[in-house]
N, C-alpha and C positions, 0 to 999 in steps of 0.2 A: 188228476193233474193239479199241481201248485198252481199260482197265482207267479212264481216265476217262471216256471217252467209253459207257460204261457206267455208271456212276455218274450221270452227266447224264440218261440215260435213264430211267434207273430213278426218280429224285428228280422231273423234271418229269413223269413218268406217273403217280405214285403220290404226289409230296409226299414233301417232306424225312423229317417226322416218320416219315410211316407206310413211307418206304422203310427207314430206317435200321433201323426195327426187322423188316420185311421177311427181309432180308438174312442175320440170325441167327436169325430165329423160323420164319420159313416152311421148309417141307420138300417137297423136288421130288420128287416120287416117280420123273420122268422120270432123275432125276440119282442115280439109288442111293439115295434117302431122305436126299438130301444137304440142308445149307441151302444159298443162293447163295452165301454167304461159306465156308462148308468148301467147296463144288466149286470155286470158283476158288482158294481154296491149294489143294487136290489137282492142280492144273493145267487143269481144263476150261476151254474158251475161254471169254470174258466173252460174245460172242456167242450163244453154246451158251446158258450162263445166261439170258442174256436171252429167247433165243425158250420156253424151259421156264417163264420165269415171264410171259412172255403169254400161254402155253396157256392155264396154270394161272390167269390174272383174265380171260379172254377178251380182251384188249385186241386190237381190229383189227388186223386182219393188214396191213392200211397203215400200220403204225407200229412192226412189228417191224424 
C-alpha cells in the first residue's frame, strides 16, 4: 500500500477532519505507543498502520 493510498483510507473511513487529527493524536499501542504519523516516519508500512487503527475503531475487517 502507498502512503496515498493510505491517506484515501483513512479520510474516507474516518472523515477528513477527524482523520487529520487521528493521525497525530491517536496512539497505537499495537505500534510501540506510536501515533500513525510517528510510525510511518519510523518506517512501518502504511498498511501495518492501517490494520492497527481498524483494530483500534473496530472497523470491519472487509474494509481493512
Amino acid at each position: 500500500m502507498r502512503l496515498s493510498e493510505f491517506r484515501e483510507l483513512v479520510d474516507e473511513e474516518f472523515g477528513r477532519f477527524t482523520a487529520t487529527s487521528m493521525l497525530v493524536d491517536h496512539v497505537l499501542t499495537e505500534l510501540d505507543g506510536r501515533t500513525p504519523s510517528q510510525a510511518i516516519e519510523d518506517g512501518v508500512a502504511p498498511r501495518e498502520v492501517w490494520r492497527a487503527l481498524c483494530k483500534d475503531f473496530d472497523v470491519p475487517r472487509a474494509r481493512w
